[in-house]
C-alpha positions as CSV (number, residue, x, y, z in Angstrom):
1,X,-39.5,-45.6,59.4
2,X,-42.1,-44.6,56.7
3,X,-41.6,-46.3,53.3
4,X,-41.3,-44.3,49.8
5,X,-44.1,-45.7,47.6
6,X,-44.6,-44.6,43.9
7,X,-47.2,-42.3,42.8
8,X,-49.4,-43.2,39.4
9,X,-50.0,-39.9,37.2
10,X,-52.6,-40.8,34.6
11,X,-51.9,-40.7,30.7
12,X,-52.2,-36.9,29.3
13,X,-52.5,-35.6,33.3
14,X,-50.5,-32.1,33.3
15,X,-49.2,-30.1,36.7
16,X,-49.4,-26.2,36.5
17,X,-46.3,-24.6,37.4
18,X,-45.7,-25.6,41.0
19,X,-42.9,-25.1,44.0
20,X,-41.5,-27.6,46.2
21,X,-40.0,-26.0,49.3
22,X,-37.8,-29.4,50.0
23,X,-35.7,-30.4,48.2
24,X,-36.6,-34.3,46.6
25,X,-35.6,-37.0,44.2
26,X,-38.0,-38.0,41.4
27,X,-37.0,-41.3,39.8
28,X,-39.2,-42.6,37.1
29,X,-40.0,-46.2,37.0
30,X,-43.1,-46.1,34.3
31,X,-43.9,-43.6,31.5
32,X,-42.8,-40.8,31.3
33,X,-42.9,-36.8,31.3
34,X,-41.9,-33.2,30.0
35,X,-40.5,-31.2,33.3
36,X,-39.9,-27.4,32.3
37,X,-37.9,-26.0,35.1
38,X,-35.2,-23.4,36.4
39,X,-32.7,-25.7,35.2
40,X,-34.5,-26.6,31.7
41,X,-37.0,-28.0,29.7
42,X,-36.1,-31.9,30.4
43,X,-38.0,-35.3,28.8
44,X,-37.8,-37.8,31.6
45,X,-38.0,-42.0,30.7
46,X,-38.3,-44.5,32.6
47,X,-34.9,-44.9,34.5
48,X,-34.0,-40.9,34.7
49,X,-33.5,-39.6,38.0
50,X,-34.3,-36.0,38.4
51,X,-32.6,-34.3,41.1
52,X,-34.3,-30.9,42.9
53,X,-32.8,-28.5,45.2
54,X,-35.0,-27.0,47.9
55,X,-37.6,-24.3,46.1
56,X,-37.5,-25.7,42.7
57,X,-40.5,-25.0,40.7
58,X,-41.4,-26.7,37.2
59,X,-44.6,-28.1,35.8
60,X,-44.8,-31.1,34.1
61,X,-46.4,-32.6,31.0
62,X,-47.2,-36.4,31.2
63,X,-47.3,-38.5,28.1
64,X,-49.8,-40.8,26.4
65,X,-48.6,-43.4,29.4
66,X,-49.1,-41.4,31.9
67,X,-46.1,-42.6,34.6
68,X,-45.2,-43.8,37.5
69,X,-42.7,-42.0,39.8
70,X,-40.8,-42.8,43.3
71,X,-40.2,-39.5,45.3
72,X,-37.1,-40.1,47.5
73,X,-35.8,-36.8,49.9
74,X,-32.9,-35.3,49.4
75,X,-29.5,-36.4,49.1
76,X,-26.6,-34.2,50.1
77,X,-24.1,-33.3,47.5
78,X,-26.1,-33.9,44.6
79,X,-26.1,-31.5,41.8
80,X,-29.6,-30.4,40.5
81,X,-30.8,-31.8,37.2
82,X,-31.6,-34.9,35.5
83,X,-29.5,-38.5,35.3
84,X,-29.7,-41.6,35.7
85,X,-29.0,-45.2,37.9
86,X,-27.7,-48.6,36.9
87,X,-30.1,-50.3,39.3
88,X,-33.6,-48.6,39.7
89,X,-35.1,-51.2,40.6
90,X,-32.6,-52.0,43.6
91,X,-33.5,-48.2,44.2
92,X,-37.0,-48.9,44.8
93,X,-36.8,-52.1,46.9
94,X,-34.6,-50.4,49.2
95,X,-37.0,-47.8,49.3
96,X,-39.7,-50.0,50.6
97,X,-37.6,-50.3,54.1
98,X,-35.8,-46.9,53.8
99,X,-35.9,-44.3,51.5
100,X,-33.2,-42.2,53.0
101,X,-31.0,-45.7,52.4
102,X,-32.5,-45.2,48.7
103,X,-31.9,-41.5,48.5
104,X,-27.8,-42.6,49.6
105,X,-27.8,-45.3,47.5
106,X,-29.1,-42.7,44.3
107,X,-26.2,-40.4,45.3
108,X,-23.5,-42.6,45.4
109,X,-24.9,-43.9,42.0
110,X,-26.1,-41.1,40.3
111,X,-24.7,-40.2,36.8
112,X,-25.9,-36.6,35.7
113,X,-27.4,-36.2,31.9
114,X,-26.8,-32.6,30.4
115,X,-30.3,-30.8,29.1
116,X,-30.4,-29.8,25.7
117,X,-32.3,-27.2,24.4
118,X,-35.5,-28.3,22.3
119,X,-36.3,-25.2,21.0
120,X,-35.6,-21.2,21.6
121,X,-37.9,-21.1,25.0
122,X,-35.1,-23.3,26.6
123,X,-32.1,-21.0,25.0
124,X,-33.9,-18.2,26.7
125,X,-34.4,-20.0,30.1
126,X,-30.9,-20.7,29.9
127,X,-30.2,-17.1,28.8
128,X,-32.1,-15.5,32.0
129,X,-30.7,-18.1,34.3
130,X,-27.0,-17.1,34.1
131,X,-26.5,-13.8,32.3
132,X,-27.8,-11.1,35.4
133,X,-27.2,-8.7,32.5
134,X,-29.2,-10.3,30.0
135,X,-31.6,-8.0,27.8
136,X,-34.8,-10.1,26.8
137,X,-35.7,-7.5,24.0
138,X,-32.4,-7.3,22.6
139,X,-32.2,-10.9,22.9
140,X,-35.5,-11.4,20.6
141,X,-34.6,-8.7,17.6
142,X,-30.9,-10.8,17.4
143,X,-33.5,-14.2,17.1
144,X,-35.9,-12.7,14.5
145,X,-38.9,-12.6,17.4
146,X,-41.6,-9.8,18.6
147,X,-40.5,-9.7,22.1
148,X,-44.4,-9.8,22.8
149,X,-45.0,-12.8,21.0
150,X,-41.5,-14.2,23.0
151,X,-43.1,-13.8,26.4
152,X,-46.2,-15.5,25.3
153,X,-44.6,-18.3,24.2
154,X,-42.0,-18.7,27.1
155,X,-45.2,-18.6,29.3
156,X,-47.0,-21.6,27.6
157,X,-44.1,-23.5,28.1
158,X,-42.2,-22.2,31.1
159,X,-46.0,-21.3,33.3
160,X,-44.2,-17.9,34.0
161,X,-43.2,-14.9,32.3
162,X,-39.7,-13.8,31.3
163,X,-38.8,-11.1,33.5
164,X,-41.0,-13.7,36.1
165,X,-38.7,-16.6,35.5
166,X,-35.3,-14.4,36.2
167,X,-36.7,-12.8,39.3
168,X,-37.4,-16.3,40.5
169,X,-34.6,-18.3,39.6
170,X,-32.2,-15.2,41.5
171,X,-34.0,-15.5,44.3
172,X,-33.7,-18.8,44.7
173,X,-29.8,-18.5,44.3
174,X,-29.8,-16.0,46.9
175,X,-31.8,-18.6,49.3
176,X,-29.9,-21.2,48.6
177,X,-26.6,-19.3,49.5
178,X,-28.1,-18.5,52.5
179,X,-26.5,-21.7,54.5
180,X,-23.1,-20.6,53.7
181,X,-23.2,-17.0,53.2
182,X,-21.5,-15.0,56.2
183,X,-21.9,-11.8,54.9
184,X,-24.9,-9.4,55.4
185,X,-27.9,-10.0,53.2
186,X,-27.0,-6.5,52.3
187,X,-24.2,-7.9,50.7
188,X,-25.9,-10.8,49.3
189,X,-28.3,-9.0,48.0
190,X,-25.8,-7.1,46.0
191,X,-24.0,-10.6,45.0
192,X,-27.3,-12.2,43.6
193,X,-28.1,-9.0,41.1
194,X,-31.0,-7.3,43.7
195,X,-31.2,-3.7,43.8
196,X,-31.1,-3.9,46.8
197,X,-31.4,-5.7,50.6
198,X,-35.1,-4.9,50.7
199,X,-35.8,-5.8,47.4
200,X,-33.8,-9.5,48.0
201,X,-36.7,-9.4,51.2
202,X,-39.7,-8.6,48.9
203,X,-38.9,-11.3,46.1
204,X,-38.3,-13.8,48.9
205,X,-41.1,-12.8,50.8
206,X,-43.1,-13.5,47.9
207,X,-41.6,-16.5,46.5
208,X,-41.8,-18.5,50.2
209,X,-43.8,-16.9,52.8
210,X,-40.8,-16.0,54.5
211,X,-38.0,-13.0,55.0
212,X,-35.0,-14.1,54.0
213,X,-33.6,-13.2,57.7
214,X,-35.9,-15.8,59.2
215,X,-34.6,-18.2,56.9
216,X,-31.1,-17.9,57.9
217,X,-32.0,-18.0,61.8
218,X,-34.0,-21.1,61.0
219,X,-30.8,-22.5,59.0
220,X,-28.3,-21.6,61.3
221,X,-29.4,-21.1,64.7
222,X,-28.2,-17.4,64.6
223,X,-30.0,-14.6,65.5
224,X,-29.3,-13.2,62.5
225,X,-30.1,-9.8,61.2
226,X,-33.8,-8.1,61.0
């Protein structure tokens, strides 16, 4: 079995906005970093865990230290998010013979950390993340902001637009319902806030490569719909 071995990001390094189509376990050993992503804008330390579902995308902002990270895979039944371990270094050396060990060992350790908002950009991502109904303009007269000026500054900090951001972070729901979902994608389509079954395809089309049908025959075994 492969070990898990940390990676070494140099002090002041930055990632664009980037997707991970597995889903992964960062825990931070060295350093640290900003991580602005569908479920926040988050400052991990040395000893946070950060916990991503399958196509999560962020970008990340390292510190003056730089840091050092161990990427685990995925544990099942762990929420996404940041939090933390009373033992990471017990974490790592079990990763050295087995990181799926480690990954189990996270999980049945892991204590979750709620994000809190630095500033407005993280009010909006919140914002766009659970209201489906959500008017940005609106949303920026109530605050005092030029909605231009609003979408300018969510990019610089979020690497995505707004209207971007939503599009995104509903698609993603809809793929990860997939799994459990026995409905048409008609259906879920409608669930998730897409106009429409096509327009669910596009988006996911777009966002992985893939139709959203082959993803559930891949998932499931089932021949699924067209």
């Amino acid at each position: 079995m492969t070990c898990a071995a940390p990676e070494r990001h140099e002090p002041g390094a930055a990632l664009d906005r980037h997707r991970h189509t597995d889903g992964y376990i960062a825990l931070v050993l060295e350093g640290g970093y900003e991580e602005a992503g569908e479920t926040g804008r988050l400052r991990a330390a040395p000893g946070t865990v950060v916990v991503h579902h399958p196509w999560s995308a962020h970008r990340d902002r390292f510190g003056t230290r730089g840091a050092r990270v161990l990427n685990l895979p995925l544990a099942a039944g762990l929420d996404e998010g940041p939090g933390t371990v009373a033992d990471p270094d017990a974490i790592v050396r079990l990763a050295e013979r087995d990181p799926v060990a480690a990954a189990e060992a996270v999980r049945a350790d892991f204590r979750p950390r709620a994000i809190e908002a630095v500033d407005w950009p993280d009010l909006l991502a919140r914002a766009l993340s659970t209201d489906e109904t959500f008017a940005i303009r609106d949303w920026a007269h109530e605050v005092g902001l030029d909605p231009a000026s609003v979408s300018r500054g969510f990019s610089r900090v979020y690497g995505v637009s707004p209207k971007r951001f939503r599009l995104e972070t509903r698609t993603r729901r809809a793929l990860l319902a997939l799994a459990d979902w026995s409905g048409s994608l008609a259906a879920l389509a409608a669930e998730c806030g897409f106009a429409d079954q096509a327009h669910l395809a596009r988006s996911a089309r777009t966002l992985t490569g893939t139709a959203p049908s082959f993803l559930r025959r891949s998932d499931t075994g089932d021949p699924g719909e067209a």
